[in-house]
C-alpha positions as CSV (number, residue, x, y, z in Angstrom):
1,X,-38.2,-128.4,18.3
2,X,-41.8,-127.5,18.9
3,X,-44.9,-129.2,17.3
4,X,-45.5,-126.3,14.6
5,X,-41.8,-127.0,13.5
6,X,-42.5,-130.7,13.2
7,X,-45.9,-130.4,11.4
8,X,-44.2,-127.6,9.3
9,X,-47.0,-125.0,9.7
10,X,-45.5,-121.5,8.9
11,X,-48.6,-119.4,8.5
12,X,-49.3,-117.6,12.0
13,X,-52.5,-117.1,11.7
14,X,-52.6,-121.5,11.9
15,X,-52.3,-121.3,15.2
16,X,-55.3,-120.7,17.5
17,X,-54.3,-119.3,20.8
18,X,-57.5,-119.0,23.7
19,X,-57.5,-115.3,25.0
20,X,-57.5,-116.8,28.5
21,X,-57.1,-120.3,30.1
22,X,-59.7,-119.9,32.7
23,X,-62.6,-122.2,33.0
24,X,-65.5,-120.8,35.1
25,X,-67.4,-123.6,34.9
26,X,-64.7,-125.7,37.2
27,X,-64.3,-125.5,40.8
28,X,-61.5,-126.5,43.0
29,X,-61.8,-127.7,46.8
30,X,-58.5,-128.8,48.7
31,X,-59.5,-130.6,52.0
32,X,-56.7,-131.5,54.6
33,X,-56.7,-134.0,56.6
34,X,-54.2,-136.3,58.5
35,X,-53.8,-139.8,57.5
36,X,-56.1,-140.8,59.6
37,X,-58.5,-138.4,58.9
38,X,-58.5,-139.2,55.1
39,X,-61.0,-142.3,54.6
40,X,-63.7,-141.1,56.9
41,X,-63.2,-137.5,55.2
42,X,-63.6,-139.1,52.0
43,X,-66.5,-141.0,53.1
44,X,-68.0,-137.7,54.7
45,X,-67.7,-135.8,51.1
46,X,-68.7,-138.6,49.0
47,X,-71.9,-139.0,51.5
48,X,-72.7,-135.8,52.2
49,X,-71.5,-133.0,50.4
50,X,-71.3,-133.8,47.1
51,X,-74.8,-134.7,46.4
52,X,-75.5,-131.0,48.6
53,X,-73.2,-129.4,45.7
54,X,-75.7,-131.0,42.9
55,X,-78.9,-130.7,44.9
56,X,-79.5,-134.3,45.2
57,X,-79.7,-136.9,47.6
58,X,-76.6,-139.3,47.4
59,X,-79.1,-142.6,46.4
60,X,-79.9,-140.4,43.5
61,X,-76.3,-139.0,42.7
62,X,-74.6,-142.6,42.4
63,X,-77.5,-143.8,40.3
64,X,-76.9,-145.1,36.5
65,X,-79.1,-142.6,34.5
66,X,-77.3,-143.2,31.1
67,X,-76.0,-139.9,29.5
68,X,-77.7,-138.4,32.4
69,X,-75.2,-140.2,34.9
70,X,-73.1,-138.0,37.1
71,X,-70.1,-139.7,36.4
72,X,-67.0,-139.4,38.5
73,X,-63.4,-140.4,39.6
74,X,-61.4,-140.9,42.5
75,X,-57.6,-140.9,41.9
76,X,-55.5,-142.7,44.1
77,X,-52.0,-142.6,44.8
78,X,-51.4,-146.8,44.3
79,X,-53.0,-149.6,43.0
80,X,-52.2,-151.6,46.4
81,X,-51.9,-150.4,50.3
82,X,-53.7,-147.8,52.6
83,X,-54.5,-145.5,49.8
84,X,-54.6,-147.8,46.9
85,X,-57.8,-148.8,44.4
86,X,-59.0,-151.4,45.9
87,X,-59.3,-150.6,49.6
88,X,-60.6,-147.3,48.7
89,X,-63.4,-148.7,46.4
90,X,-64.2,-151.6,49.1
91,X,-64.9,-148.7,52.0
92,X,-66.8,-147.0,49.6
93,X,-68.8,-149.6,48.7
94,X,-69.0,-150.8,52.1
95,X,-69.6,-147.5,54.2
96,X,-71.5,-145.9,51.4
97,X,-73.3,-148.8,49.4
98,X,-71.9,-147.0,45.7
99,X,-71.6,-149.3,43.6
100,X,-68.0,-148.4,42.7
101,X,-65.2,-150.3,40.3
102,X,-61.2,-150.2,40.4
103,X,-59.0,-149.5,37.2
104,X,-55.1,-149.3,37.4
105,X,-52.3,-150.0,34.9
106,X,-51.1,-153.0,37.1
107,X,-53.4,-155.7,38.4
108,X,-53.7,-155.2,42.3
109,X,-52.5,-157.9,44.7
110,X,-54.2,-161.5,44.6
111,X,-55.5,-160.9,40.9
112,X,-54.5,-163.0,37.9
113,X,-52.9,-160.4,35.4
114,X,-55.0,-161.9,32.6
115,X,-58.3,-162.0,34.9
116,X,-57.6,-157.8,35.4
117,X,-56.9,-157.1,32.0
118,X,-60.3,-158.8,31.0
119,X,-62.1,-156.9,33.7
120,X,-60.3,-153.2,33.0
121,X,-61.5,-153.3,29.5
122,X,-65.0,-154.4,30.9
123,X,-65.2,-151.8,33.5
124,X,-63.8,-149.2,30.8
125,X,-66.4,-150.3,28.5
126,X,-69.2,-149.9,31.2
127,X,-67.9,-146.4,32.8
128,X,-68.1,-145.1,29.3
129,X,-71.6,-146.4,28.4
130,X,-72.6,-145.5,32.1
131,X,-73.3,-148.4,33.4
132,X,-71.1,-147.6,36.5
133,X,-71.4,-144.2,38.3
134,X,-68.2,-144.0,40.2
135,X,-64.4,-145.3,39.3
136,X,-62.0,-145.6,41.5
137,X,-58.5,-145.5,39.7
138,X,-54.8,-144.5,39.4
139,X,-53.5,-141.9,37.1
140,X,-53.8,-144.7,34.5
141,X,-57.1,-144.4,33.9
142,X,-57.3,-140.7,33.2
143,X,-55.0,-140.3,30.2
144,X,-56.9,-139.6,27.7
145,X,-60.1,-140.1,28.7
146,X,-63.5,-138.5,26.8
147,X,-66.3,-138.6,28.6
148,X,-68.6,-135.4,28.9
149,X,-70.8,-136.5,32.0
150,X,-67.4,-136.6,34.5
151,X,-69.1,-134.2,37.2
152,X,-66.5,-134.6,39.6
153,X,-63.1,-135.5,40.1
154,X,-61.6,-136.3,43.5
155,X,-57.6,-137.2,43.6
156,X,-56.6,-139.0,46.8
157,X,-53.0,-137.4,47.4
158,X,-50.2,-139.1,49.5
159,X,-48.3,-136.5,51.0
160,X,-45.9,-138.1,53.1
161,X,-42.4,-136.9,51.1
162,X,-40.3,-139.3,50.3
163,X,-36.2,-139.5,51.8
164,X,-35.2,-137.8,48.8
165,X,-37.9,-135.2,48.9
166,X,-37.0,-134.3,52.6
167,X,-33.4,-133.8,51.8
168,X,-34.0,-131.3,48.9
169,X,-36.4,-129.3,51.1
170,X,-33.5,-129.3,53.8
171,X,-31.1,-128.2,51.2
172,X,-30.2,-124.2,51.3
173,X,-31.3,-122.3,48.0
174,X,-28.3,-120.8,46.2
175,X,-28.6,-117.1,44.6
């Protein structure tokens, strides 16, 4: 049952369709790299050629400047591990001195679940009123977010396939 059905909307002319779903003001970049490669890639973007993409130095890009802010996300594939929230916003902070803060659905390792679910609602609180510049964060955070100053998105992806994975792409394709 679609969503007209279920709202009970007959009158065609209720339904607003776009003539096209392109957005021109959106841009796309993939960047490979090996697993080795990725942090220091990362690093290298964040550093040097994002700000170049706004025309701004990176001390002025990562700056709070209230509605002003140049907000922006970097997705990760885990909460925990090589690629999860927390080592990727330590190297940031680290290698880049951003002042960066974590958000995931589940508390990474070592935190007290009721600690993290006292400092996610600060953080979202605080990335909303742009206090904080840069989140680092699973797929959690981005459900459902509205916030107009997100500049830039960067998702982290994982692409080692998983057993099951490799078996299907093994697996010969029936006519």
């Amino acid at each position: 049952m679609c969503i007209r059905d279920r709202l009970q909307i007959d009158d065609f002319d209720a339904i607003i369709t776009p003539k096209s779903f392109d957005r021109k003001e959106l841009n796309f970049r993939i960047i490979y790299s090996t697993s080795q490669e990725k942090v220091a890639r990362l690093m290298g973007y964040l550093g040097q050629v994002l700000p170049s993409l706004f025309n701004m130095t990176a001390s002025t890009l990562f700056q709070p400047r209230g509605k002003d802010t140049f907000s922006g996300l970097i997705f990760c594939p885990h909460v925990n591990g090589e690629y999860g929230v927390e080592r990727i916003a330590n190297e940031v902070r680290k290698e880049l001195k951003i002042s960066a803060a974590i958000y995931s659905g589940k508390e990474p390792k070592n935190w007290d679940p009721d600690l993290y679910s006292y400092r996610k609602q600060l953080v979202t609180r605080d990335y909303k009123r742009n206090r904080i510049p840069l989140l680092v964060c699973t797929k959690a955070f981005g459900m459902g977010i509205d916030k107009p100053n997100i500049r830039y998105t960067i998702c982290l992806l994982y692409t080692s396939p998983s057993p099951r994975d490799r078996t299907r792409t093994r697996m010969p394709s029936s006519a």
